[in-house]
Residue frames as qw, qx, qy, qz and C-alpha x, y, z in Angstrom:
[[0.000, 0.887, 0.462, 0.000, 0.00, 0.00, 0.00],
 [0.196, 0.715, -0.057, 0.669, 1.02, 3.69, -0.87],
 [0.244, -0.844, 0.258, -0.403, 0.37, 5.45, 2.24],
 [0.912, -0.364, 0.042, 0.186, 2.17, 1.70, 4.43],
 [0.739, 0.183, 0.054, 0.646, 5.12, 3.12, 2.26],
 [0.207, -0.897, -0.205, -0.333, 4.48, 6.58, 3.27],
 [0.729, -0.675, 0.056, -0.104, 4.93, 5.78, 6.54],
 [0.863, -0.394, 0.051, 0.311, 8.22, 4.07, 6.18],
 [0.422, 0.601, 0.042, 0.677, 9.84, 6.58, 3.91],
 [0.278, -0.833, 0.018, -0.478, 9.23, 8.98, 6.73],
 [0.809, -0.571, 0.135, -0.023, 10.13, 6.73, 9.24],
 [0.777, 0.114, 0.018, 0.619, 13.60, 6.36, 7.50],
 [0.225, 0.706, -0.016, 0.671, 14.05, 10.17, 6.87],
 [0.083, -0.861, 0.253, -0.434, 13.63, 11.22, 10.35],
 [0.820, -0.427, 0.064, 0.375, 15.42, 8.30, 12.36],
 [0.677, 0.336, -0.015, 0.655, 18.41, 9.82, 9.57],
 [0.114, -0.798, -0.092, -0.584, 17.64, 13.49, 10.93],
 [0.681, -0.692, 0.145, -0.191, 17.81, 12.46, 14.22],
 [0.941, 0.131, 0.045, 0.310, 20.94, 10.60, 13.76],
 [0.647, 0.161, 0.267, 0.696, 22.71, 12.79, 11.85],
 [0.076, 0.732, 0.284, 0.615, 21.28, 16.08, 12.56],
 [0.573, -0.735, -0.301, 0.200, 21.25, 16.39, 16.48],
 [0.570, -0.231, 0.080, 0.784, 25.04, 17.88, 16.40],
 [0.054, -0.258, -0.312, -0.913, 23.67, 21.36, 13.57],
 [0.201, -0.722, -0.282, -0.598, 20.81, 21.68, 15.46],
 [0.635, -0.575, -0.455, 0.242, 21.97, 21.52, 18.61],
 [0.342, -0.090, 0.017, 0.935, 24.90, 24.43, 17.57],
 [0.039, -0.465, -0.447, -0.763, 21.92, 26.43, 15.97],
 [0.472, -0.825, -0.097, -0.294, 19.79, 26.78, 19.91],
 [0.531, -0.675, -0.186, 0.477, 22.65, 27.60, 21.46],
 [0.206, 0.034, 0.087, 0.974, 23.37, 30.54, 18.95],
 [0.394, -0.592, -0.623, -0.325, 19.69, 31.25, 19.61],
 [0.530, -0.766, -0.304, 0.199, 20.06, 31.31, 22.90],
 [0.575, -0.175, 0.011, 0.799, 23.66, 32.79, 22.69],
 [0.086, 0.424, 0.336, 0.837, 21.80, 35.58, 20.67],
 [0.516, -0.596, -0.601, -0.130, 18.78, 35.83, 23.01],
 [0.673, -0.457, -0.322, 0.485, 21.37, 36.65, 25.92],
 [0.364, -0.170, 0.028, 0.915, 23.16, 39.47, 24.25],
 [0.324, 0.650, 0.272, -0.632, 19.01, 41.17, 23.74],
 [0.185, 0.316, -0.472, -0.802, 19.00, 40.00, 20.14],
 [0.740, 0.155, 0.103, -0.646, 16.53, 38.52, 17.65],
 [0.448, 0.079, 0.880, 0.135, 15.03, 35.21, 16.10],
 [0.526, 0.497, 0.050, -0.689, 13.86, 35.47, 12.77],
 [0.490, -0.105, 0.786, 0.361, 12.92, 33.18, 9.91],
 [0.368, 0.392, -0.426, -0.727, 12.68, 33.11, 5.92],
 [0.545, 0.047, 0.837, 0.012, 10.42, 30.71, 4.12],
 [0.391, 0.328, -0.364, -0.779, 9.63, 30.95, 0.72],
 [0.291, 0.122, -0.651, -0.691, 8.03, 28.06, 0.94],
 [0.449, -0.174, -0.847, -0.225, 5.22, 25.38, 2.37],
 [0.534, -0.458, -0.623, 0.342, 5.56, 25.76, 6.05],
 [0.150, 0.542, -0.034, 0.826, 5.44, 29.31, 6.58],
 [0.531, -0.484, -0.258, -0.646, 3.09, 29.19, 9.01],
 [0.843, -0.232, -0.470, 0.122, 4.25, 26.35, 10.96],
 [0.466, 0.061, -0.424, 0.774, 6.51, 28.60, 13.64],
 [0.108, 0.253, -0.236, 0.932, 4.24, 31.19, 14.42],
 [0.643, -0.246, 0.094, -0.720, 1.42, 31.88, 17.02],
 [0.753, -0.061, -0.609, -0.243, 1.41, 28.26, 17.75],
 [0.795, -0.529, -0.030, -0.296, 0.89, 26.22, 20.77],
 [0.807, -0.448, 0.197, 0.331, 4.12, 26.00, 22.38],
 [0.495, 0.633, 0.023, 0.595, 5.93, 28.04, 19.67],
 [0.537, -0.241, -0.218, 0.779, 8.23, 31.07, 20.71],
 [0.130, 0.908, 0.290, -0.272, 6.77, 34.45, 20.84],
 [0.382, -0.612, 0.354, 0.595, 10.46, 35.43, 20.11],
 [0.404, 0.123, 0.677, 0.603, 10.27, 34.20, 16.28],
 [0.098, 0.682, 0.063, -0.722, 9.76, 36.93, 13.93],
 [0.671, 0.346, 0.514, 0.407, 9.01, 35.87, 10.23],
 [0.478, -0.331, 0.370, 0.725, 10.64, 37.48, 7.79],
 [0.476, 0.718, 0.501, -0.083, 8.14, 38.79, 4.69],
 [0.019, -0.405, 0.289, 0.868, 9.04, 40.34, 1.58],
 [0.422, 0.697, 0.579, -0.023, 6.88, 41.35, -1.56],
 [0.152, -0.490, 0.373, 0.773, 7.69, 42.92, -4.41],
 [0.509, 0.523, 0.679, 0.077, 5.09, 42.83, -7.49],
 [0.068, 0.376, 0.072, -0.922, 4.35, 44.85, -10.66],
 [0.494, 0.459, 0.732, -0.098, 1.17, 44.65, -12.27],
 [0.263, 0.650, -0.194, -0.686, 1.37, 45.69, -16.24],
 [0.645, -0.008, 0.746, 0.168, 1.06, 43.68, -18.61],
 [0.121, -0.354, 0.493, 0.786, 2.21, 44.41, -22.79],
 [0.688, 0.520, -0.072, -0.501, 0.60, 44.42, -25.93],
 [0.957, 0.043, 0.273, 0.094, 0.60, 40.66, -27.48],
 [0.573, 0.771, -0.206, 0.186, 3.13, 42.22, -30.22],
 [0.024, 0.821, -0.443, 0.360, 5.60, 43.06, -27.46],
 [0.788, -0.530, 0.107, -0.293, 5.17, 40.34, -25.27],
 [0.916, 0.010, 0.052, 0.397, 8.25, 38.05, -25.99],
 [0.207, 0.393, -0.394, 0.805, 10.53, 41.21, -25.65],
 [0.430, -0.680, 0.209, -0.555, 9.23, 42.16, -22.65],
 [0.927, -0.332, 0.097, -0.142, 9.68, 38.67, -21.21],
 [0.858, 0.286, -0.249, 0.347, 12.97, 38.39, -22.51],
 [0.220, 0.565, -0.351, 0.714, 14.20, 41.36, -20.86],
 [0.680, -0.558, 0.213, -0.425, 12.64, 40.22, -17.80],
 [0.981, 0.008, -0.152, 0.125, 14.38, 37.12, -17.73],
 [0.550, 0.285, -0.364, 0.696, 17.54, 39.16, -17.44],
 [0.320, -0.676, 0.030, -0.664, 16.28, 41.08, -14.91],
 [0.793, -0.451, -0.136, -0.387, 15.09, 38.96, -12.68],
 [0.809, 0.256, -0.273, 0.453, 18.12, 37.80, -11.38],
 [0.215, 0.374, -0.137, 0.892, 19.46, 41.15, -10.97],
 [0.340, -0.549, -0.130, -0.752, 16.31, 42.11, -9.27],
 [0.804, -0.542, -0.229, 0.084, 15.98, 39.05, -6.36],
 [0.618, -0.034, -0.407, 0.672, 19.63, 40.04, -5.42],
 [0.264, 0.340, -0.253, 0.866, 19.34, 43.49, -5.26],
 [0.585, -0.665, -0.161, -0.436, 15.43, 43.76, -3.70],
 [0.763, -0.577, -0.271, 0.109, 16.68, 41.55, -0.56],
 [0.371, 0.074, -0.311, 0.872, 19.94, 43.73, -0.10],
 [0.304, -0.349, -0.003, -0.886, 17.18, 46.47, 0.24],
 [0.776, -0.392, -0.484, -0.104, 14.83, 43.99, 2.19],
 [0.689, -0.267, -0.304, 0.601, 17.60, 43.00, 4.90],
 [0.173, 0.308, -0.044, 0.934, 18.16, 46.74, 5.15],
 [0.506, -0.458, -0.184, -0.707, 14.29, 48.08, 5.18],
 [0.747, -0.384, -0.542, -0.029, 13.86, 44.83, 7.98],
 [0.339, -0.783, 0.324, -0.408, 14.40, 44.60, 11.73],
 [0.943, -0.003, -0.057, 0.329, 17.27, 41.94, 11.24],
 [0.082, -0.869, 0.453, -0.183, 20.25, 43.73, 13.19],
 [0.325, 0.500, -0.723, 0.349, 23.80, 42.54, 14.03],
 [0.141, -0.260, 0.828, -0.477, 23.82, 39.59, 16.45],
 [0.765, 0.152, 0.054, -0.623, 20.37, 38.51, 15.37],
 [0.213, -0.231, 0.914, 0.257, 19.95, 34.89, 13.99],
 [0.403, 0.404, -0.221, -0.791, 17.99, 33.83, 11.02],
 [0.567, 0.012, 0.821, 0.072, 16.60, 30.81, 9.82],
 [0.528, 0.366, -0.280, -0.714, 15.89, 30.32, 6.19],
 [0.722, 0.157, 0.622, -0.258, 14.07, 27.70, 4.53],
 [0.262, 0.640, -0.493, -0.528, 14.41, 26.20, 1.49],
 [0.892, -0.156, 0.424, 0.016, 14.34, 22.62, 0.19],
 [0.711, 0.650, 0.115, 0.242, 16.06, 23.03, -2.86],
 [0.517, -0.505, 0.167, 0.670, 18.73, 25.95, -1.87],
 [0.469, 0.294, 0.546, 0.629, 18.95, 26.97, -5.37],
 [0.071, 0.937, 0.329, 0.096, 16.48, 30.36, -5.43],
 [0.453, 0.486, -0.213, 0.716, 18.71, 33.59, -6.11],
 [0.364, -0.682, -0.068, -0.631, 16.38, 35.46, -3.47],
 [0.878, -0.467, -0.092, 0.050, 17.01, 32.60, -0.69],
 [0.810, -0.005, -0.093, 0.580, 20.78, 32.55, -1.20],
 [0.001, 0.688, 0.026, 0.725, 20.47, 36.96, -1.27],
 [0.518, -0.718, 0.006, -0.464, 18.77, 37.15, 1.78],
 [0.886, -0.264, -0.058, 0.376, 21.11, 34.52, 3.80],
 [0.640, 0.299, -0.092, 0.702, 24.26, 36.76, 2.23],
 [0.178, -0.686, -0.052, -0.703, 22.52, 40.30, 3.32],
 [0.607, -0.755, 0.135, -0.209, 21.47, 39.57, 6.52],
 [0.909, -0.059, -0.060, 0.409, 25.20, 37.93, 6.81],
 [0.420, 0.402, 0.045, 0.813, 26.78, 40.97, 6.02],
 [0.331, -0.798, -0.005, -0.503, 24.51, 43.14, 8.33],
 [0.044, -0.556, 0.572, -0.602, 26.00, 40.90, 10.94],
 [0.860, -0.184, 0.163, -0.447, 23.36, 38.28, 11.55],
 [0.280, -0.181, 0.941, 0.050, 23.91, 34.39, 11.91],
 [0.824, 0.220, -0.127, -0.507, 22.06, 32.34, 9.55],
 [0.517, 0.093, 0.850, -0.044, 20.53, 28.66, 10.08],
 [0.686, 0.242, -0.305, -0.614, 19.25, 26.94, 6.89],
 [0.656, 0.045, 0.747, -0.095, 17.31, 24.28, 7.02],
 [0.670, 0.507, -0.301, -0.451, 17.44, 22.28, 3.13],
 [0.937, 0.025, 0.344, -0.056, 18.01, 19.53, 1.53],
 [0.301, -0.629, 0.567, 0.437, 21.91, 19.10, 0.59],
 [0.406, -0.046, 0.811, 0.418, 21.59, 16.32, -1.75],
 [0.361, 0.791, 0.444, -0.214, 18.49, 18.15, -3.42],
 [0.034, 0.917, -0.104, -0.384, 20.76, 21.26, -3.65],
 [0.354, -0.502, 0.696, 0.372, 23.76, 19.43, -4.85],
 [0.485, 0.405, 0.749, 0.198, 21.60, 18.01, -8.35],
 [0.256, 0.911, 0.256, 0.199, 20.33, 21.43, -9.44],
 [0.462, 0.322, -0.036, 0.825, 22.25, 24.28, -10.86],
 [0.203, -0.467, -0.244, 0.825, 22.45, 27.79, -8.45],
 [0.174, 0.805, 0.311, 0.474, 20.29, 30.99, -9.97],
 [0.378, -0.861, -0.016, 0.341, 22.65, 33.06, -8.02],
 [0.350, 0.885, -0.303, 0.054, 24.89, 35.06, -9.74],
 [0.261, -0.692, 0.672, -0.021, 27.91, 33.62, -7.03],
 [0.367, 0.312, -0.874, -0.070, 27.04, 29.87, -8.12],
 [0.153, 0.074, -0.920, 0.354, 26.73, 28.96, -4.92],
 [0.536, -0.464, -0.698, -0.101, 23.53, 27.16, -2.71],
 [0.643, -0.686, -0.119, -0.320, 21.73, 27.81, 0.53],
 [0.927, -0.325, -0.083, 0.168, 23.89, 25.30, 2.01],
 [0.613, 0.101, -0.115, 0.775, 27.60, 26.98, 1.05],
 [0.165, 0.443, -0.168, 0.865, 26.72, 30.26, 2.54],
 [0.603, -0.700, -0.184, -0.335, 24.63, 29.65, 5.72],
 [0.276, -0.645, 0.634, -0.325, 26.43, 29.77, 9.45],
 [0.424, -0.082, 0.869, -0.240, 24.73, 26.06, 10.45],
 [0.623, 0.137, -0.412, -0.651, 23.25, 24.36, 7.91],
 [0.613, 0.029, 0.710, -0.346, 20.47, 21.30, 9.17],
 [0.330, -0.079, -0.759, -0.556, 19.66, 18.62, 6.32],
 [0.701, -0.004, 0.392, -0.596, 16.33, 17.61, 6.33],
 [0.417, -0.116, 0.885, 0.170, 17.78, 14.08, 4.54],
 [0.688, 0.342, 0.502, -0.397, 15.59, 14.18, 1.80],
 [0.642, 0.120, 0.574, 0.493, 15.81, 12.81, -1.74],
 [0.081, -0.138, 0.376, 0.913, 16.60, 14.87, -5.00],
 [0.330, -0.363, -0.715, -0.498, 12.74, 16.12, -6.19],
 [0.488, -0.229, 0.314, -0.782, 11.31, 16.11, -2.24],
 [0.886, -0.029, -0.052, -0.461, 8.57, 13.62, -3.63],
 [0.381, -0.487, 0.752, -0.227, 9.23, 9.70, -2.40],
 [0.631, 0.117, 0.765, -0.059, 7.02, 7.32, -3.72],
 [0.043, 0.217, -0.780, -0.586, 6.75, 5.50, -6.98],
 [0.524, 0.207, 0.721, -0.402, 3.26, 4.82, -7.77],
 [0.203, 0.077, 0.842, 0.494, 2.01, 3.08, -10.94],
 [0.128, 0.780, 0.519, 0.326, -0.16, 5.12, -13.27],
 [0.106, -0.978, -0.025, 0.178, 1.14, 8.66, -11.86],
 [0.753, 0.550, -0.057, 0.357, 3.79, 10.01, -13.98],
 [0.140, 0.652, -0.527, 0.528, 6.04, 11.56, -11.34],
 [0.292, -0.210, -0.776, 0.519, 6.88, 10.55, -7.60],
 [0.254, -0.750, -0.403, -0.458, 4.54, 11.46, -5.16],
 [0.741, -0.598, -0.230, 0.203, 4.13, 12.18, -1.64],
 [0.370, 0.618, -0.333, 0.609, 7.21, 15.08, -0.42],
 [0.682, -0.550, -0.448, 0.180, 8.39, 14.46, 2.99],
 [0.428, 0.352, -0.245, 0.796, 10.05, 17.98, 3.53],
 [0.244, -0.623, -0.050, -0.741, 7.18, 19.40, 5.17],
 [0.829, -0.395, -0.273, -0.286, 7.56, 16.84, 7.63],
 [0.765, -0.206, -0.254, 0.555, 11.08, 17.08, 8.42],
 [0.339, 0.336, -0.303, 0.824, 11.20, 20.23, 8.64],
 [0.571, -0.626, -0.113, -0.519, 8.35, 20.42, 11.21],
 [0.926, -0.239, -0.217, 0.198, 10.34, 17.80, 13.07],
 [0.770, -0.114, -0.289, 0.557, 13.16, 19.79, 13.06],
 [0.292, -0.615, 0.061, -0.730, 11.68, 23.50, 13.53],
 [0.555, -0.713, 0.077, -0.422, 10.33, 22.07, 17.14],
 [0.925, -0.133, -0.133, 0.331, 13.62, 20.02, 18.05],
 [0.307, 0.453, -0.033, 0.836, 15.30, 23.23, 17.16],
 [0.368, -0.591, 0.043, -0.716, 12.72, 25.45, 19.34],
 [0.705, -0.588, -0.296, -0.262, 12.91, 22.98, 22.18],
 [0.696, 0.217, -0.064, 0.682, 16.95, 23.21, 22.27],
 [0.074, 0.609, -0.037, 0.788, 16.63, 26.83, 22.29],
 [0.420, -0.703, -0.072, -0.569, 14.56, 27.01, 24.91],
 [0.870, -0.401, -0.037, 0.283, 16.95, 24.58, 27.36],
 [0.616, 0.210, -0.130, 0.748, 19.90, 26.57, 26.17],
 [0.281, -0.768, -0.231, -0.527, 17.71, 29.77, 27.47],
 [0.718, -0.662, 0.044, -0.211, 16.73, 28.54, 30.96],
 [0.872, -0.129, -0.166, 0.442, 20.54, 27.54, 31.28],
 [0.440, 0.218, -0.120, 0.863, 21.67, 30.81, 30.91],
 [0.040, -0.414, -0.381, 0.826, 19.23, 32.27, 33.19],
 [0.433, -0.037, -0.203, -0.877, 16.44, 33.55, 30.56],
 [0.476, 0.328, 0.713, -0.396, 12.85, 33.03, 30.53],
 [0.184, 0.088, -0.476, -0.856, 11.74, 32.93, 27.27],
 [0.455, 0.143, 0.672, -0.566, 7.85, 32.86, 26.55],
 [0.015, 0.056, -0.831, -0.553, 5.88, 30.74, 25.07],
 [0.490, -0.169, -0.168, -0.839, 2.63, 30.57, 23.40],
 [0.283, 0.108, 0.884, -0.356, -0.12, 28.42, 25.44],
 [0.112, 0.232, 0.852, 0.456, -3.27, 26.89, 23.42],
 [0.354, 0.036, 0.210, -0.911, -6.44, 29.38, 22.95],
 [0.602, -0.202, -0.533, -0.559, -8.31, 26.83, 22.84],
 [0.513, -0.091, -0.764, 0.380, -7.98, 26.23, 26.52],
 [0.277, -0.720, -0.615, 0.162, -9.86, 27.81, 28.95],
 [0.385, -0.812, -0.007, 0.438, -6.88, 30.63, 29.87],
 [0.693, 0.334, 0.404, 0.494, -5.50, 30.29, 26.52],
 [0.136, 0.880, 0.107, 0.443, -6.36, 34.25, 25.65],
 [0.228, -0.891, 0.264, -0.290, -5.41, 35.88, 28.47],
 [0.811, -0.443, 0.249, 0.290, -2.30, 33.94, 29.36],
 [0.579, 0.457, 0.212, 0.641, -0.91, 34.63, 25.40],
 [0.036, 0.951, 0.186, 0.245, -2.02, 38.72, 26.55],
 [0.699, -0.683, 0.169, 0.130, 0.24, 38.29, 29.69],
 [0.805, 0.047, 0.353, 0.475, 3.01, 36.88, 27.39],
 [0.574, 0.581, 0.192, 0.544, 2.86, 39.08, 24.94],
 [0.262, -0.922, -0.021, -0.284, 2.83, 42.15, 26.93],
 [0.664, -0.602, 0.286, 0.338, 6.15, 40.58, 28.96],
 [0.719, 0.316, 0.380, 0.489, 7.46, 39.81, 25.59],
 [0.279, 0.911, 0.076, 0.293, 7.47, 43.20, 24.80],
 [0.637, -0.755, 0.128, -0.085, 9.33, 44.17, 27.93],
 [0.816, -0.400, 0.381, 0.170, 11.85, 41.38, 27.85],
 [0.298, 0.664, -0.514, -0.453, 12.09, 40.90, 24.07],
 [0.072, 0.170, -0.981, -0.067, 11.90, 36.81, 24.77]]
């Protein structure tokens, strides 16, 4: 059965994580914390699946700060023109993910001493491998979680060449295969089934529970969110947030 294989694809990917990851994420919450101590931030980039998965959540860190950029223009050519216009966009575009996130990482409230997490499963996006370099250069640390052997199949749309993985501080595989997708299933013309969102959910709260023991070792309190769907749920997050302000954890 598909999903019986599912299961054990998964069950291979994150015994390997756990294996072979404990040592990169364990260096990654104690720059956390190590940041944390000296009153800096936690912020993370995802361009892709799991955005969502870090923030406001039930036991999550108030402390994480996603990262958001946007950058659109809406015009669009006369049919005559269209294949110049799209060519010269093609060169552009390049040019344009590097330079927006310098400006990004600027315009943001990523400061020296800060640490960053970016996402990625691939590595390969000029805009991911920008925004790692920028906020590197302001002074931040940057975690990236991706997938090495993913990264290490596809060519770089960065101008330098190079992947997620060759320019982050700590870089965490999430062990997965080249593609994401896992299973082979007869009558569907690609793999299915991608198990990234699943390791990296595995290792987002192995990461965040690290952090928060390197924390309470060095004397912080950092806070965390509690479920509104519990009785005190609201007004315990209000309390939080309101210290959070205060503290900054």
């Amino acid at each position: 059965m598909s999903m019986d294989r599912w299961f054990e694809c998964c069950d291979e990917i994150l015994a390997r994580v756990r294996s072979t990851q404990a040592h990169a994420i364990r260096r990654a919450a104690e720059m956390i914390a190590e940041a944390a101590q000296a009153g800096g931030g936690l912020h993370i980039y995802d361009t892709g699946h799991c955005q969502q998965e870090p923030l406001h959540r039930a036991g999550g860190l108030l402390m994480i700060t996603p990262l958001r950029v946007s950058f659109s223009v809406d015009s669009r050519p006369a049919r005559r023109r269209a294949a110049v216009v799209e060519q010269r966009q093609a060169g552009l575009r390049r040019r344009t993910d590097e330079t927006a996130f310098d400006i990004a990482v600027e315009r943001s409230g990523l400061a020296p001493g800060d640490v960053l997490i970016v996402n990625s499963v691939s590595g390969k996006i000029a805009s991911v491998v920008q925004m790692a370099l920028a906020a590197k250069r302001l002074g931040a640390q940057v975690v990236a979680i991706t997938n090495v052997t993913y990264s290490q199949a596809v060519a770089s749309e960065h101008s330098s060449g190079k992947h997620l993985y060759e320019v982050a501080d700590v870089v965490i595989d999430n062990c997965g295969v080249v593609g994401d997708a896992v299973l082979d299933v007869a009558g569907v013309d690609t793999r299915a089934a991608p198990t990234s969102g699943v390791a990296f959910c595995y290792i987002l709260w192995a990461l965040v529970s690290e952090a928060i023991a390197q924390m309470l070792a060095r004397g912080l309190k950092p806070h965390v969110y509690r479920s509104i769907n519990l009785p005190d749920g609201e007004q315990f997050n209000a309390r939080a947030e309101a210290e959070y302000r205060e503290t900054g954890l």
